[in-house]
N, C-alpha and C positions, 0 to 999 in steps of 0.2 A: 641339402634336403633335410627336413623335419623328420628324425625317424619315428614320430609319431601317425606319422603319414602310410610308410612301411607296413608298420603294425598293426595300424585300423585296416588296412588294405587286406591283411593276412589274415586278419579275426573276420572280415567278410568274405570274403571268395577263396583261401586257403591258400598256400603257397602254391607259386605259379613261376614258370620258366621268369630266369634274371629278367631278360629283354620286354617281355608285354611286364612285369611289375614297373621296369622302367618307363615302357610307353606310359603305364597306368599315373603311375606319381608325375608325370607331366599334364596330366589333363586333368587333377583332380582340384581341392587348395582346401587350406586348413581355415576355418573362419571362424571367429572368435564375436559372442555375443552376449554385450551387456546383462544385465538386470532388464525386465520391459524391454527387450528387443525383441521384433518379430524376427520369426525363421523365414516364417511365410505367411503369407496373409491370405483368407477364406477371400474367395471371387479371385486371388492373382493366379494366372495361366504359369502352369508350371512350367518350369526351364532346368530345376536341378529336381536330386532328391540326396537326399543326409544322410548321413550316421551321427548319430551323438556319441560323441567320448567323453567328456567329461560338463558335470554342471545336472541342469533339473529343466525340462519342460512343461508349460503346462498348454494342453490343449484345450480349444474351446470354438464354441460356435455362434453366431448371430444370435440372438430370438428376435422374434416379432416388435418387439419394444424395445430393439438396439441395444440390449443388455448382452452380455456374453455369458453363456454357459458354460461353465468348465464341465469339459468330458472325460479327462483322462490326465495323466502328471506321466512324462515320458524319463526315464534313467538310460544312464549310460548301459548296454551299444543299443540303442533302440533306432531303427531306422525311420526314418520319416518323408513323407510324399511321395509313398510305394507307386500308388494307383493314379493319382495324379500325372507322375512321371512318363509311368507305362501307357498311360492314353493319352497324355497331352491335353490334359482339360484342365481346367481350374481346380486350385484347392478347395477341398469343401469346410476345412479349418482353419480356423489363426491358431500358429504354434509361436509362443510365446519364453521368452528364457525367465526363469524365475531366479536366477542365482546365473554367476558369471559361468559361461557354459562354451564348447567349442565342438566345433562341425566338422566334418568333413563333407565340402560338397564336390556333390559326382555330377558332372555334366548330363542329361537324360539323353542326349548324342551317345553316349556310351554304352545304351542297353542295345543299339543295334550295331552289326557287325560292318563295317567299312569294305564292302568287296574290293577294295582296292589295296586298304592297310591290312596284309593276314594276321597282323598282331592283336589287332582289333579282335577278331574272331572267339578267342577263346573267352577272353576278360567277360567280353559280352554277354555270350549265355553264362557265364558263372555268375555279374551281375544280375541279370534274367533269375535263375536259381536263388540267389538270395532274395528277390524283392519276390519269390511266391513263398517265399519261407514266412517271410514278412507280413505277410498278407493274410496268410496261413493262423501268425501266431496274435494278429489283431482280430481276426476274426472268431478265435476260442475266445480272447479278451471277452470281447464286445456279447458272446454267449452268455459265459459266466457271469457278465453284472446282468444282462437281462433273467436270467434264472434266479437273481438275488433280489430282483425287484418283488415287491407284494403285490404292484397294482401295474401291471407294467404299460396299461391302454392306452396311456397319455402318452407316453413319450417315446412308445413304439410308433404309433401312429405319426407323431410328427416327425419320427428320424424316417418311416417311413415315405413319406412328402417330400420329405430331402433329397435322400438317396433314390428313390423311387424303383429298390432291386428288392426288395427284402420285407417282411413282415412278420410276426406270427405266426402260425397255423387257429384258426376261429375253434372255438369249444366244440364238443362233437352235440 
């Protein structure tokens, strides 16, 4: 076993009984990703979700005229395909490696609890726990650069469309 494996394990969900850390390092794997290799690609149906340990992401989205947006540049331990994972929908981004970079991918079978395996149980909602942490700390992200914008109409509106949760508040 990669005790790189161990340790990203313990920096996400915290030390946890020997046995579910053992069940956990069996169901995880360490993945290693070129220069220009996708993590995930925007439209594929999620099946895992990440941790970055080591390397640079960058994220980005479609436009209209098949160009890619970069929205965001992700550092080590940043997790990635929170919400994807947790609903089981397609990526709404291609996350991309911009320098040799390595994962650990977590099965999305892992956020829910196995009534049959009780090991399963704990991992799960501490996984659960970390991806609203996650969620949590993208979601101030995603605040702070729209408060940094001057004109922000354009490109609320269209992440608007996208996402179709979120907007705004209109001028009084």
């Amino acid at each position: 076993m990669d005790p790189r494996v161990l340790d990203a394990l313990r920096t996400l969900l915290g030390a946890q009984p020997e046995a579910q850390e053992a069940w956990l390092v069996e169901r995880v794997v360490l993945q290693p990703y070129e220069p220009g290799s996708a993590v995930v690609l925007e439209g594929q149906r999620a099946r895992d979700l990440f941790l970055l340990l080591e390397g640079r992401l960058r994220i980005g989205k479609q436009r209209p005229d098949k160009r890619q947006e970069r929205i965001a540049y992700l550092q080590p331990v940043a997790l990635l395909g929170l919400a994807s994972a947790v609903l089981g929908t397609a990526h709404p981004t291609t996350a991309v490696a911009v320098e040799p970079s390595l994962c650990l991918r977590l099965p999305r079978a892992l956020l829910r609890a196995d009534p049959a395996v009780p090991l399963s149980r704990e991992p799960a909602r501490r996984l659960l726990q970390a991806t609203v942490r996650g969620m949590n700390a993208q979601l101030r992200a995603v605040n702070a650069r729209l408060l940094r914008l001057e004109e922000p109409g354009e490109q609320v509106a269209g992440a608007a469309c996208d996402l179709g949760a979120w907007s705004l508040p209109s001028d009084p």
